[in-house]
PDB file with one MODEL, atoms N, CA, C and O in Angstrom:
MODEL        1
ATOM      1  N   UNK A   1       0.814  -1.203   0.000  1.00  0.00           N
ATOM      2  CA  UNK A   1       0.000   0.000   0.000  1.00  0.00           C
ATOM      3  C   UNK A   1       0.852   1.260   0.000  1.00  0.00           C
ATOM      4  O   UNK A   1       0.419   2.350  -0.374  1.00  0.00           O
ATOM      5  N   UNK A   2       2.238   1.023   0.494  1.00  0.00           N
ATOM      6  CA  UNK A   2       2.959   2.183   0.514  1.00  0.00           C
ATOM      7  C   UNK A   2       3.807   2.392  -0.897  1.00  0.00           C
ATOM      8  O   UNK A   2       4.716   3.219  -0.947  1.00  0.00           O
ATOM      9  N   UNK A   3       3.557   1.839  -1.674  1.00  0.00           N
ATOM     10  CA  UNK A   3       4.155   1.703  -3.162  1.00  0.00           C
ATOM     11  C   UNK A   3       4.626   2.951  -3.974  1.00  0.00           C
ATOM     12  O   UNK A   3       3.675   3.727  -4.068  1.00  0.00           O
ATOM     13  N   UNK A   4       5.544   3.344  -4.484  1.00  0.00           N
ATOM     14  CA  UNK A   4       5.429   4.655  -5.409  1.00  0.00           C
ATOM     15  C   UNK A   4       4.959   3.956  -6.986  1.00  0.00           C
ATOM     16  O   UNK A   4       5.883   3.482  -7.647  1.00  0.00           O
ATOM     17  N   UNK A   5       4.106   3.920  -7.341  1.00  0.00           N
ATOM     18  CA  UNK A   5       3.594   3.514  -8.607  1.00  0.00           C
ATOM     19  C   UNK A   5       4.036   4.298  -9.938  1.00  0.00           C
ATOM     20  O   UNK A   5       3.999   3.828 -11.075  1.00  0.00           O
ATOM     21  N   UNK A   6       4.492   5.678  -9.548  1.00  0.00           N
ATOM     22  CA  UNK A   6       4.851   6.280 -10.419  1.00  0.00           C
ATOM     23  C   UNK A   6       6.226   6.412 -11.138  1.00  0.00           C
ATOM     24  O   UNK A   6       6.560   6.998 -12.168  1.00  0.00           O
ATOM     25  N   UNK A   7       6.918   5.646 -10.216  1.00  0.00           N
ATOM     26  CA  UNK A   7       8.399   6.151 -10.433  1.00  0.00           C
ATOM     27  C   UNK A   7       9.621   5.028 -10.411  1.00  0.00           C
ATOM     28  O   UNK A   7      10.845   5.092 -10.296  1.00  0.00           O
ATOM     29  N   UNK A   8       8.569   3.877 -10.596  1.00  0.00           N
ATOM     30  CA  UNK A   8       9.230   2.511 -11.010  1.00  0.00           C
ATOM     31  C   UNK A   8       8.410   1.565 -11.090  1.00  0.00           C
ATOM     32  O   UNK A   8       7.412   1.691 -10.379  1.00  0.00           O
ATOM     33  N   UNK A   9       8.517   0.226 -12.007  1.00  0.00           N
ATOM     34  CA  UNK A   9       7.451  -0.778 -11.757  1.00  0.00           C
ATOM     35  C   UNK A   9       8.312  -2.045 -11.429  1.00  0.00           C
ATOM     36  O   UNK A   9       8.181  -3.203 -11.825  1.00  0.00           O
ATOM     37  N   UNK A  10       9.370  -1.398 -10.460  1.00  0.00           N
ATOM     38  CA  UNK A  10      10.334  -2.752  -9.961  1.00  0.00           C
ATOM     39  C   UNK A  10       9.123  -3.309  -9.200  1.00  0.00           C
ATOM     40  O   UNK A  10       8.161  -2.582  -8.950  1.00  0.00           O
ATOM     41  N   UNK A  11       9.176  -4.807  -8.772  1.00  0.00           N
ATOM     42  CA  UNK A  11       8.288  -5.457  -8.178  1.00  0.00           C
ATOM     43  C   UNK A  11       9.097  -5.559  -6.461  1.00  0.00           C
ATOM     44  O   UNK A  11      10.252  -5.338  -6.098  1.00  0.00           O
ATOM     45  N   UNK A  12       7.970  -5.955  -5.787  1.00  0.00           N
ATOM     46  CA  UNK A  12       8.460  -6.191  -4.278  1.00  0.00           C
ATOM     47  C   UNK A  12       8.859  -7.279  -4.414  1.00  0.00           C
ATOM     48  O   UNK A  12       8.408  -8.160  -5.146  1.00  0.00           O
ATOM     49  N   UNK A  13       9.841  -7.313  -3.640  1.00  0.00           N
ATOM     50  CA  UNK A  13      10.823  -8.347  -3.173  1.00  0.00           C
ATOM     51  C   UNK A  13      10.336  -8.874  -1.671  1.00  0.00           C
ATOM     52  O   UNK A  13      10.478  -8.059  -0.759  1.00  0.00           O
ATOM     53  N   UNK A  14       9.796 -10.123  -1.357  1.00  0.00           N
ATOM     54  CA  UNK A  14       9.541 -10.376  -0.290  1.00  0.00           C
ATOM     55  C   UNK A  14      10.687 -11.653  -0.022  1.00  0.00           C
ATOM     56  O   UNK A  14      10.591 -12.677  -0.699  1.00  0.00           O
ATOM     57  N   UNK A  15      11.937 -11.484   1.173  1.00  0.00           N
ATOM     58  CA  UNK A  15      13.022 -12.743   1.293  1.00  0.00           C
ATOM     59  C   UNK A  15      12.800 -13.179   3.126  1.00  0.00           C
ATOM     60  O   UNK A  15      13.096 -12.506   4.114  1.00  0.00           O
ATOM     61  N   UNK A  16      12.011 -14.904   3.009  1.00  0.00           N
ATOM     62  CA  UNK A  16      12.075 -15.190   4.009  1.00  0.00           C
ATOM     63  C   UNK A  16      13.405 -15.770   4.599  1.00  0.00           C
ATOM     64  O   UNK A  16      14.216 -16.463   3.984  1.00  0.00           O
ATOM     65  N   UNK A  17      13.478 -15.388   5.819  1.00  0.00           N
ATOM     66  CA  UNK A  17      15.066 -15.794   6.386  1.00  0.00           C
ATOM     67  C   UNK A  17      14.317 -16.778   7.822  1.00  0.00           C
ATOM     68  O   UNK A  17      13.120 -16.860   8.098  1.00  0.00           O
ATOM     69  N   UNK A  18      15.496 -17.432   8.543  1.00  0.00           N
ATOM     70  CA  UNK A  18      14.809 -18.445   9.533  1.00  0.00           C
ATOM     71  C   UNK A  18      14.394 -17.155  10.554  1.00  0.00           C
ATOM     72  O   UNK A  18      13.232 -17.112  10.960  1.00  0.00           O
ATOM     73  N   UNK A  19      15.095 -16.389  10.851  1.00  0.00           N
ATOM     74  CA  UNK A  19      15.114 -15.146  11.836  1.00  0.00           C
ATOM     75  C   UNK A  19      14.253 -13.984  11.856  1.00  0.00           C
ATOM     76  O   UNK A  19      13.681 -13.421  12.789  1.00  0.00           O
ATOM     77  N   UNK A  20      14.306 -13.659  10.094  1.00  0.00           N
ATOM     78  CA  UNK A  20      13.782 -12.126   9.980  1.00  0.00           C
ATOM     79  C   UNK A  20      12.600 -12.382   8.256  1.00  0.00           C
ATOM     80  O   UNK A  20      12.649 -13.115   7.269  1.00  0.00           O
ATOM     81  N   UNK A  21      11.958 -11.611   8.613  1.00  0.00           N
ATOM     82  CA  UNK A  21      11.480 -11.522   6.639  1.00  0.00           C
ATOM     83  C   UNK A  21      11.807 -10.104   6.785  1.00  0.00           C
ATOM     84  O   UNK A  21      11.680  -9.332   7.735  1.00  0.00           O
ATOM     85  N   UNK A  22      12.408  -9.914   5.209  1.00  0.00           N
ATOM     86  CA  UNK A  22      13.135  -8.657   4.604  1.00  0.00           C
ATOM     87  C   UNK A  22      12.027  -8.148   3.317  1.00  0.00           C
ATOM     88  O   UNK A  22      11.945  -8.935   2.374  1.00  0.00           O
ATOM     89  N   UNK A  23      11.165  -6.849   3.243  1.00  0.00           N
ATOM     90  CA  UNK A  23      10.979  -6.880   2.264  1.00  0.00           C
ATOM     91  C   UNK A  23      11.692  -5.570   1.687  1.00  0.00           C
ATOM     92  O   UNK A  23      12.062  -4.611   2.365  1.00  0.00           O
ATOM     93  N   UNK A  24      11.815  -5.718   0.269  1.00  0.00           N
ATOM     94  CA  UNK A  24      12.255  -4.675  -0.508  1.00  0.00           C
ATOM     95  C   UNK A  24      11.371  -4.019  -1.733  1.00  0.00           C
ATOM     96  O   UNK A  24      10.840  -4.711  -2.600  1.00  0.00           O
ATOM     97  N   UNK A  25      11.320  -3.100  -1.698  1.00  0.00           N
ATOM     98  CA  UNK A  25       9.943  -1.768  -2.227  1.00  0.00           C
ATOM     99  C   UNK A  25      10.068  -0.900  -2.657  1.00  0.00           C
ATOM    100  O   UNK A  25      10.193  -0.020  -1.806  1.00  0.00           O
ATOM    101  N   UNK A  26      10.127  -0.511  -3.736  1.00  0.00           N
ATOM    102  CA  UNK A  26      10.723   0.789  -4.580  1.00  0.00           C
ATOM    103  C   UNK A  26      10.110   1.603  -3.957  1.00  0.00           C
ATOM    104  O   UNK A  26       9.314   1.255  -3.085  1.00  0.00           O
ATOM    105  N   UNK A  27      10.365   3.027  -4.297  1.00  0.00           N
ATOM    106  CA  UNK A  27       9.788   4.541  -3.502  1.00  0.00           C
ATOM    107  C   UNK A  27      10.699   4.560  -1.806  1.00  0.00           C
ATOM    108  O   UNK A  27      11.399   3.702  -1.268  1.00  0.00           O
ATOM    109  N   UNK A  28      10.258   6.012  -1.343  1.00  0.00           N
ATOM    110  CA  UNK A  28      10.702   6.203   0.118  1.00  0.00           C
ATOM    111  C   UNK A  28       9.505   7.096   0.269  1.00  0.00           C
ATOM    112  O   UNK A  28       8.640   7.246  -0.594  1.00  0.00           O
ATOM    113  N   UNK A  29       9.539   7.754   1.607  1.00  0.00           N
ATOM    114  CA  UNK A  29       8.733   7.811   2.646  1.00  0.00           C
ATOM    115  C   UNK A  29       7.924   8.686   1.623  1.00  0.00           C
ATOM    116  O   UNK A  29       8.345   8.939   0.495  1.00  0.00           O
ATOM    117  N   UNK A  30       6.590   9.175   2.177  1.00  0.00           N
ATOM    118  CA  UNK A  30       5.420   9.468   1.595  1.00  0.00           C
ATOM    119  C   UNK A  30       4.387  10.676   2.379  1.00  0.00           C
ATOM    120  O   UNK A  30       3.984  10.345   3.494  1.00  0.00           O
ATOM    121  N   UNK A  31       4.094  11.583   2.032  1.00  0.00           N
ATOM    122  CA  UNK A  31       3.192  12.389   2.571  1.00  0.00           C
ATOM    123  C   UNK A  31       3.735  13.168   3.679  1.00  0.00           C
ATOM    124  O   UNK A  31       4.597  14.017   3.451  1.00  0.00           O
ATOM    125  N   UNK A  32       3.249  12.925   5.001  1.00  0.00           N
ATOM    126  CA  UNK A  32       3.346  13.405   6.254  1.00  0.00           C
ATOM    127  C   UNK A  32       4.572  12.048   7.003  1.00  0.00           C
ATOM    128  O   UNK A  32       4.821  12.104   8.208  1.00  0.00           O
ATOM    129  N   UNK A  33       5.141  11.061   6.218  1.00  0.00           N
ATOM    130  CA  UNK A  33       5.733  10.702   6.715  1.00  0.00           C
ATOM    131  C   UNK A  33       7.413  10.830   6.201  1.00  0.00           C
ATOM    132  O   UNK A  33       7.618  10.419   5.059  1.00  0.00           O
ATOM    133  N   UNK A  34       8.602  11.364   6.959  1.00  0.00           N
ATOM    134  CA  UNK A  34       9.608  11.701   6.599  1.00  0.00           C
ATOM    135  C   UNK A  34      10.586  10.872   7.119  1.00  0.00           C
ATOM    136  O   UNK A  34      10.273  10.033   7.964  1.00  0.00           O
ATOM    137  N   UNK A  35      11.947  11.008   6.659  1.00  0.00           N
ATOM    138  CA  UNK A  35      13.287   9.970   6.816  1.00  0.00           C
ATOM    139  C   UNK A  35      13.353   9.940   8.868  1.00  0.00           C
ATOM    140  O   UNK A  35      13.533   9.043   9.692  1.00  0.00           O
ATOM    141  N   UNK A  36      13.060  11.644   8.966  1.00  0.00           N
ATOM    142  CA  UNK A  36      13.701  11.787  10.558  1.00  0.00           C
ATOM    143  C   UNK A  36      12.193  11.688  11.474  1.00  0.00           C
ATOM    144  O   UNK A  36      12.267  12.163  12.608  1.00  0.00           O
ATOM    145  N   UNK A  37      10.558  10.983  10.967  1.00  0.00           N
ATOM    146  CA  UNK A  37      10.279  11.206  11.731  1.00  0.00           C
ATOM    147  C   UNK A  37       9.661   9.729  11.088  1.00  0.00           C
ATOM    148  O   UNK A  37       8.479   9.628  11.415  1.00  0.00           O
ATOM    149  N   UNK A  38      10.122   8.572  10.275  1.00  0.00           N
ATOM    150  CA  UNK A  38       9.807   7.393   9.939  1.00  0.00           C
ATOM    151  C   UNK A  38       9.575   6.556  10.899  1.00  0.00           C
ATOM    152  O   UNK A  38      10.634   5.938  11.011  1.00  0.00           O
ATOM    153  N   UNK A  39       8.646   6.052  11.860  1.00  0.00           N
ATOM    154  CA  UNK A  39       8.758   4.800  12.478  1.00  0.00           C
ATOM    155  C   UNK A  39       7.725   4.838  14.036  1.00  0.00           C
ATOM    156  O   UNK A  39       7.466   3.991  14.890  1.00  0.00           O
ATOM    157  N   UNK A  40       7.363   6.213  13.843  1.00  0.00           N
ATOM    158  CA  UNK A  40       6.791   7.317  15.470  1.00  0.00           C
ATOM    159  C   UNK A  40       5.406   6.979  15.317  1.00  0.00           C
ATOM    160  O   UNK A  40       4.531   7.072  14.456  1.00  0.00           O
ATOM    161  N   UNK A  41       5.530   6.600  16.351  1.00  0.00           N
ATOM    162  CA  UNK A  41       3.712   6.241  16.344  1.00  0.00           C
ATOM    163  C   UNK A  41       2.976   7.575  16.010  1.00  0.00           C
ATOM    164  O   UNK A  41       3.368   8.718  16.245  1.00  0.00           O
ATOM    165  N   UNK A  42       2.142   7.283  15.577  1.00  0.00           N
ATOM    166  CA  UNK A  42       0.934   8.513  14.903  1.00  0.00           C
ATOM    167  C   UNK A  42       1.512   8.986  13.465  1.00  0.00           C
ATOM    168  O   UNK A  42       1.007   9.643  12.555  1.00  0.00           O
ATOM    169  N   UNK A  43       2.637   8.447  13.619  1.00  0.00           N
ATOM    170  CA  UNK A  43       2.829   9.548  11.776  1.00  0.00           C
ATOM    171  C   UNK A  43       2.908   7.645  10.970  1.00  0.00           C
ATOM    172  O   UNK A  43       3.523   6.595  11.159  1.00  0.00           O
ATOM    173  N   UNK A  44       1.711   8.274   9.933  1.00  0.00           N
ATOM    174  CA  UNK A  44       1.745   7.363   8.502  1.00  0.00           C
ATOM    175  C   UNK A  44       0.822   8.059   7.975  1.00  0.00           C
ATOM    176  O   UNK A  44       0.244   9.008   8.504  1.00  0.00           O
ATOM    177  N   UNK A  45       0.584   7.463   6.540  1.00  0.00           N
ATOM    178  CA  UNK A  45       0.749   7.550   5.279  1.00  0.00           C
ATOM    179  C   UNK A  45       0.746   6.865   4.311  1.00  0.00           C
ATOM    180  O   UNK A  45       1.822   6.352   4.001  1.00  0.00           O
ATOM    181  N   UNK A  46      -0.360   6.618   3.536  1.00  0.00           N
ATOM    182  CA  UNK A  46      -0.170   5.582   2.492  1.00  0.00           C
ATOM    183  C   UNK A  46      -0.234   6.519   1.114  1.00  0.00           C
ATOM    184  O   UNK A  46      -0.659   7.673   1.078  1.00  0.00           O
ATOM    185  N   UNK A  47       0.376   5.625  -0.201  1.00  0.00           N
ATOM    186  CA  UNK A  47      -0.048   6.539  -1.318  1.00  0.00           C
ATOM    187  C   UNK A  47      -1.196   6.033  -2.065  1.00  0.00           C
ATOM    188  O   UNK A  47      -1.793   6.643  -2.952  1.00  0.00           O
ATOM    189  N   UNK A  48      -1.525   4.515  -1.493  1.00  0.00           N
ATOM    190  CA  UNK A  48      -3.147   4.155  -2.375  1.00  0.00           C
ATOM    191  C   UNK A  48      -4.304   4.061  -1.375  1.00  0.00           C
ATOM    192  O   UNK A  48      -4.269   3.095  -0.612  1.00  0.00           O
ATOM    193  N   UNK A  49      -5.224   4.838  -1.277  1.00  0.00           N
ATOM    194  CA  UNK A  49      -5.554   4.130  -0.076  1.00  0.00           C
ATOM    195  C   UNK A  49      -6.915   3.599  -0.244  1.00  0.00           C
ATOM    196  O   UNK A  49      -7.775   3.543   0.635  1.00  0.00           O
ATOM    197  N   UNK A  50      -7.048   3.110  -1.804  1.00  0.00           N
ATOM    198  CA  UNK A  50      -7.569   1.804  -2.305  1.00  0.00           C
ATOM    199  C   UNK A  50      -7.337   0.905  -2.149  1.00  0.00           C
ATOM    200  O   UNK A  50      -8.191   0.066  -1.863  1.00  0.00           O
ATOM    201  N   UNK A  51      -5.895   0.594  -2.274  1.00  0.00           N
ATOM    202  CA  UNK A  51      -5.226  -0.853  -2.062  1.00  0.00           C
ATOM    203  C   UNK A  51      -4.905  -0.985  -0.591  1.00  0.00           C
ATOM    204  O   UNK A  51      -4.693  -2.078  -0.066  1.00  0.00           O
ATOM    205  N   UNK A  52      -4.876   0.201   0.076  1.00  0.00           N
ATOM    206  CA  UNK A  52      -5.175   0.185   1.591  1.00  0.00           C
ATOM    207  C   UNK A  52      -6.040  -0.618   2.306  1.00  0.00           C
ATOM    208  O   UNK A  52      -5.743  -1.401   3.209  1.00  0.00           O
ATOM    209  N   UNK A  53      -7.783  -0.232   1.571  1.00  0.00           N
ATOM    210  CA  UNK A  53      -8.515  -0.419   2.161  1.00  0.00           C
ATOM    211  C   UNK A  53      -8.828  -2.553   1.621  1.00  0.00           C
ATOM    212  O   UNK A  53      -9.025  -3.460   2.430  1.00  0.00           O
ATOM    213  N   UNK A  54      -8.771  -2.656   0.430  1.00  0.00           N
ATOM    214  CA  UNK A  54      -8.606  -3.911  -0.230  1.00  0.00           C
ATOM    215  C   UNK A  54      -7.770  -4.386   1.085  1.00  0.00           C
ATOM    216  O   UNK A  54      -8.421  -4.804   2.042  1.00  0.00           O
ATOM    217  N   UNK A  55      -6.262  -4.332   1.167  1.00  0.00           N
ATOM    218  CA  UNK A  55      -5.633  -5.408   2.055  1.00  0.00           C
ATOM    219  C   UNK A  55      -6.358  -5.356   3.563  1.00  0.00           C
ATOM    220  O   UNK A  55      -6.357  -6.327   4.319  1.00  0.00           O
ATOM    221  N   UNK A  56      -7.006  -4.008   3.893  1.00  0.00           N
ATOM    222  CA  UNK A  56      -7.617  -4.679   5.160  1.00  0.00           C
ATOM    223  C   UNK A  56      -8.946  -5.296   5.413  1.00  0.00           C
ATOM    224  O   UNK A  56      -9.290  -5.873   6.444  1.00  0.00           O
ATOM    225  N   UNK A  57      -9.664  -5.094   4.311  1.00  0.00           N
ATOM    226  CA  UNK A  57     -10.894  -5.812   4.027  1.00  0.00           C
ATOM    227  C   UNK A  57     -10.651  -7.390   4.145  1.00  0.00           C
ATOM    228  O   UNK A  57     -11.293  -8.201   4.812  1.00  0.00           O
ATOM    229  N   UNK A  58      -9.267  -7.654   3.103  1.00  0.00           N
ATOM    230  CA  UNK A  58      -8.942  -8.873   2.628  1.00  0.00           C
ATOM    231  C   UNK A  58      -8.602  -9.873   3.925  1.00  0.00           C
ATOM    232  O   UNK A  58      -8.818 -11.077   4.069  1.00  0.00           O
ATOM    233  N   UNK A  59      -7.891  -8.739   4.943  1.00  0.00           N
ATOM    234  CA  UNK A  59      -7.753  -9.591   6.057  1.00  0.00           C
ATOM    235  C   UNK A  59      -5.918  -9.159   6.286  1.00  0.00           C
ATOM    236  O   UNK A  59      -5.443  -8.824   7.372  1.00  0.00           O
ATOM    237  N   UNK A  60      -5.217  -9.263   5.133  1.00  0.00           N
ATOM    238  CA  UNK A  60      -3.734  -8.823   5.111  1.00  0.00           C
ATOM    239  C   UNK A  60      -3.265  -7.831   6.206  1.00  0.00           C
ATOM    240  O   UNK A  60      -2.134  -7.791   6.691  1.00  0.00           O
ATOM    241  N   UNK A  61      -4.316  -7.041   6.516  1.00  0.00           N
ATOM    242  CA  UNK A  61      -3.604  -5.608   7.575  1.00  0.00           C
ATOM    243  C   UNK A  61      -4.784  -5.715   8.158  1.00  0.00           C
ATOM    244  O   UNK A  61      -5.865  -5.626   7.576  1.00  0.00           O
ATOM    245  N   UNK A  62      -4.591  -5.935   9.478  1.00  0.00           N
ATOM    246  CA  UNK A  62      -5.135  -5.460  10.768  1.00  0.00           C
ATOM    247  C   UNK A  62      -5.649  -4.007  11.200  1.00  0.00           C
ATOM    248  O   UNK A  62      -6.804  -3.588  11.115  1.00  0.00           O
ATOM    249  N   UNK A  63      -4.439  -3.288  11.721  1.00  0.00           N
ATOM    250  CA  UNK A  63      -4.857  -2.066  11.710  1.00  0.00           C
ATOM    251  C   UNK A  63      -3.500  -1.274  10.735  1.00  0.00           C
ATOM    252  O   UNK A  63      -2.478  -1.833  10.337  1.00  0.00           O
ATOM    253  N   UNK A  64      -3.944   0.324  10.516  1.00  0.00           N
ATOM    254  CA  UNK A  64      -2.903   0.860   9.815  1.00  0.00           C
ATOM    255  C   UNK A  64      -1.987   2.000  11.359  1.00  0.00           C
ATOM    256  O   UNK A  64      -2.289   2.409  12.480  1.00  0.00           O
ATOM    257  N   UNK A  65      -1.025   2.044  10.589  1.00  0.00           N
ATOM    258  CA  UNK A  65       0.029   2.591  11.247  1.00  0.00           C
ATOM    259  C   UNK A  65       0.848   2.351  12.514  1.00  0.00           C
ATOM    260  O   UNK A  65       1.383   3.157  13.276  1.00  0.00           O
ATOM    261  N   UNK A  66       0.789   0.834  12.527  1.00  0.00           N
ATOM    262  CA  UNK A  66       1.027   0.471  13.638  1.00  0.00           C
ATOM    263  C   UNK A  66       2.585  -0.938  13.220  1.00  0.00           C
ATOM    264  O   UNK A  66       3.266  -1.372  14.149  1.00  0.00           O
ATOM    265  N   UNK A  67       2.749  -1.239  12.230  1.00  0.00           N
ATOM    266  CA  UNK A  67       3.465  -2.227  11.496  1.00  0.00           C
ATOM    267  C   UNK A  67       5.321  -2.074  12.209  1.00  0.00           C
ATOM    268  O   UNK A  67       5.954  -2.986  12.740  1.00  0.00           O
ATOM    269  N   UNK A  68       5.818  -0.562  11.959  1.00  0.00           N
ATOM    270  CA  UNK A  68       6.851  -0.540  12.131  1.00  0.00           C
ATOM    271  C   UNK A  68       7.322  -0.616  14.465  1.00  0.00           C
ATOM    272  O   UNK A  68       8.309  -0.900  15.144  1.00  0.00           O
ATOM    273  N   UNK A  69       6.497  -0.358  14.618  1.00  0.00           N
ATOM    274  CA  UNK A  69       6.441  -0.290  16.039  1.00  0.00           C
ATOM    275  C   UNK A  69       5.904  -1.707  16.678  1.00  0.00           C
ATOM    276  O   UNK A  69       6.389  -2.192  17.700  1.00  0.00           O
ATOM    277  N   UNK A  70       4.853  -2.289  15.941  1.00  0.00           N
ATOM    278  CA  UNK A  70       5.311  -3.589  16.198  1.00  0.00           C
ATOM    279  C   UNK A  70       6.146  -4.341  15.907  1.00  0.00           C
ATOM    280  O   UNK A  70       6.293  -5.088  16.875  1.00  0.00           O
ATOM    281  N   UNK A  71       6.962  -4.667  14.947  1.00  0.00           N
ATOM    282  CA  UNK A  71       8.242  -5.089  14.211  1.00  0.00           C
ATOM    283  C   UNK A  71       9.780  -5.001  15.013  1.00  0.00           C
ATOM    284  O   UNK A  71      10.870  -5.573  15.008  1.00  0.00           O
ATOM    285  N   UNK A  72       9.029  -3.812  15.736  1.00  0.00           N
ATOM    286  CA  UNK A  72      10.479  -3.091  16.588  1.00  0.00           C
ATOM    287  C   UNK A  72      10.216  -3.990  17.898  1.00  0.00           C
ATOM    288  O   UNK A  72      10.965  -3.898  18.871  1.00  0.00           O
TER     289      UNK A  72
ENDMDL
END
């Protein structure tokens, strides 16, 4: 959902490891979300938020803006 669609059509890279999954995603941060304030609870940002609402309908995402702080 956080995709830059415009400015590459490299595909995501999803690499499972025994330890960690790594994914890799063309584009960087988006909207209201920036390099020095990436990861802070309350700040996100999506750029579709069609395909937003699709993955949480679908079941894929739970809630939004909460991914990198759980991860941590």
């Amino acid at each position: 959902m956080h995709r830059d669609y415009e400015t590459s059509n490299a595909p995501t890279r999803v690499t499972w490891y025994d330890d960690r999954i790594e994914i890799q995603n063309p584009g960087g941060p988006f909207g209201q979300v920036s390099v020095e304030n990436f990861g802070q609870a309350g700040i996100t940002d999506y750029r579709n938020p069609i395909v937003a609402e699709a993955l949480k309908t679908l079941g894929f995402v739970q809630r939004f803006g909460v991914g990198i702080a759980t991860a941590r």
